[in-house]
C-alpha positions in Angstrom: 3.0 14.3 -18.8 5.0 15.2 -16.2 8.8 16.2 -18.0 10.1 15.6 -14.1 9.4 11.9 -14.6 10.9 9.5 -17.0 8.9 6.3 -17.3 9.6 3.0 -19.1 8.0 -0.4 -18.7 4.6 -1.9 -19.3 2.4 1.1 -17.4 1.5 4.4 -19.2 2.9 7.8 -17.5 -0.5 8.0 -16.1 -0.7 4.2 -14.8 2.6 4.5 -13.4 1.2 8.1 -11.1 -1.7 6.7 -10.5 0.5 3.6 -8.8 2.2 5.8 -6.8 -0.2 8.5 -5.9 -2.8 5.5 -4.2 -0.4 2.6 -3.0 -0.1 2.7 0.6 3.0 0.3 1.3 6.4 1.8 2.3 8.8 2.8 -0.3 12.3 1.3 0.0 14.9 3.5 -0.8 18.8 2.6 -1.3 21.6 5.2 -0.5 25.3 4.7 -0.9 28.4 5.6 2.2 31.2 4.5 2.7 30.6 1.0 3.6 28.4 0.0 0.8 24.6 0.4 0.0 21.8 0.1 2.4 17.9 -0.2 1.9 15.6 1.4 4.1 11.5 1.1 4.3 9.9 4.7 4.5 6.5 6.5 4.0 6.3 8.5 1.2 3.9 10.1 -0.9 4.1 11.4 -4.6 3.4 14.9 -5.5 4.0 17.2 -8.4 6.9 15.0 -10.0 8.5 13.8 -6.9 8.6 11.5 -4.2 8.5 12.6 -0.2 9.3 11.0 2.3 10.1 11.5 6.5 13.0 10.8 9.1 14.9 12.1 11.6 17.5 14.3 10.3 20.3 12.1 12.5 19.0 9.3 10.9 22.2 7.1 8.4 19.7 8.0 5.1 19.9 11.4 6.3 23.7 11.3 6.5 24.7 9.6 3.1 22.2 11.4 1.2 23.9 14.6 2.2 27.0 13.1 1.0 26.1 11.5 -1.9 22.1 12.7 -3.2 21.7 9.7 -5.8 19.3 7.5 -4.7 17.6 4.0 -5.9 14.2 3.3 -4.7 11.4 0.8 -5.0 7.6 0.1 -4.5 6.2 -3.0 -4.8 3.6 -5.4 -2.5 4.9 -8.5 -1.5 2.5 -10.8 -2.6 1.4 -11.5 -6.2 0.4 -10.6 -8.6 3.9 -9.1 -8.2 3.8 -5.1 -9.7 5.4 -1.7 -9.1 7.9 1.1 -10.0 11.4 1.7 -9.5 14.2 4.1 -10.6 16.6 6.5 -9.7 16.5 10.0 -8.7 18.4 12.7 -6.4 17.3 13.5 -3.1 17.1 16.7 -1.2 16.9 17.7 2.3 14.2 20.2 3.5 14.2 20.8 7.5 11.5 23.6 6.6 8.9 21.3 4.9 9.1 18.1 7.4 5.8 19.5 9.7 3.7 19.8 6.1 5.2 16.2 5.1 5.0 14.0 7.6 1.2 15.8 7.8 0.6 14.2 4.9 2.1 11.1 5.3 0.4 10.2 8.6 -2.9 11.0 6.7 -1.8 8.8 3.8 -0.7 5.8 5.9 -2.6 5.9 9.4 -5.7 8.0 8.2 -5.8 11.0 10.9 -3.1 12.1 13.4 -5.2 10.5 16.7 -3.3 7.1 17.1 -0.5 6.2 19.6 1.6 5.9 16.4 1.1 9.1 15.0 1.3 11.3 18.0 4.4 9.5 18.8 6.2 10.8 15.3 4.4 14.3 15.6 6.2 14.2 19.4 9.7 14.4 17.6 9.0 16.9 14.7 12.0 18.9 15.9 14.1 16.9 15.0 12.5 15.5 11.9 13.1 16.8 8.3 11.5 16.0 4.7 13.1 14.4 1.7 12.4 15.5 -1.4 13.1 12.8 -4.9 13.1 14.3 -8.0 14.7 13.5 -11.7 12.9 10.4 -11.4 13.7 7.7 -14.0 11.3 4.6 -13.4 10.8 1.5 -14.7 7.3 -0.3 -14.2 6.4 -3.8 -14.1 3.5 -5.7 -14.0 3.6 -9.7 -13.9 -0.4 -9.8 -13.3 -1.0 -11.5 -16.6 1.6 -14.4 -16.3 0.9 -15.2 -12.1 -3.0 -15.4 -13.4 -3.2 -17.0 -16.1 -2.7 -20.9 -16.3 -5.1 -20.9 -12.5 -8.0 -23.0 -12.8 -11.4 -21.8 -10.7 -12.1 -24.7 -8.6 
């Protein structure tokens, strides 16, 4: 067990990495500023205890998290059997590690760097940096059994 990651809910420690090691839908992470909370979708990847993820370093996430590194995220699919993680953690910001991540990323999500997609983002790595989540507190949740059962096979 990881001690970097607290986890609660239905889902084992190992259930819960698993989960995030091998989904492939955004994560959506919420930061605080001065005018409230926003959520934003992002690519991330999990890895040794913590969470990565990608932008611009002008981006608004990039901008409150330097302010104010507490951070809520979530990841979840949007249809059911509804299931997923979230929690807390604090985020850093790491300039030096955003070729590596978003690397990894583009593998995770779009499977090699050759589409227009991904040569777009590797067009702006200058200006892109990596975001590091740790002290990860998560709560799982898995409604599987309840939006099953009760279905009849017609």
């Amino acid at each position: 067990m990881d001690p970097a990651v607290e986890v609660s809910g239905p889902w084992s420690f190992d259930q819960t990495i698993t989960f995030l090691r091998e989904i492939t839908i955004p994560i959506r992470v919420a930061s605080v500023g001065g005018l409230g909370p926003i959520v934003q979708s992002l690519w991330f990847d999990f890895d040794e205890g913590a969470l990565w993820c990608a932008t611009q370093a002008n981006s608004v996430l990039v901008k409150r998290l330097s302010a104010n590194n507490q951070i809520g995220f979530e990841v979840s699919g949007d249809t059911a059997p509804y299931k997923g993680v979230r929690g807390t953690g604090v985020a850093s910001i790491h300039p030096e590690l955003a070729e590596t991540v978003l690397h990894r990323l583009i593998h995770k999500y779009q499977g090699n760097a050759e589409s227009d997609l991904s040569r777009w983002l590797l067009s702006r790595l200058d200006r892109e940096v990596a975001i590091k989540i740790t002290a990860l507190k998560v709560a799982t949740w898995d409604f599987s059994g309840r939006m099953t059962a009760g279905k009849s096979s017609e």
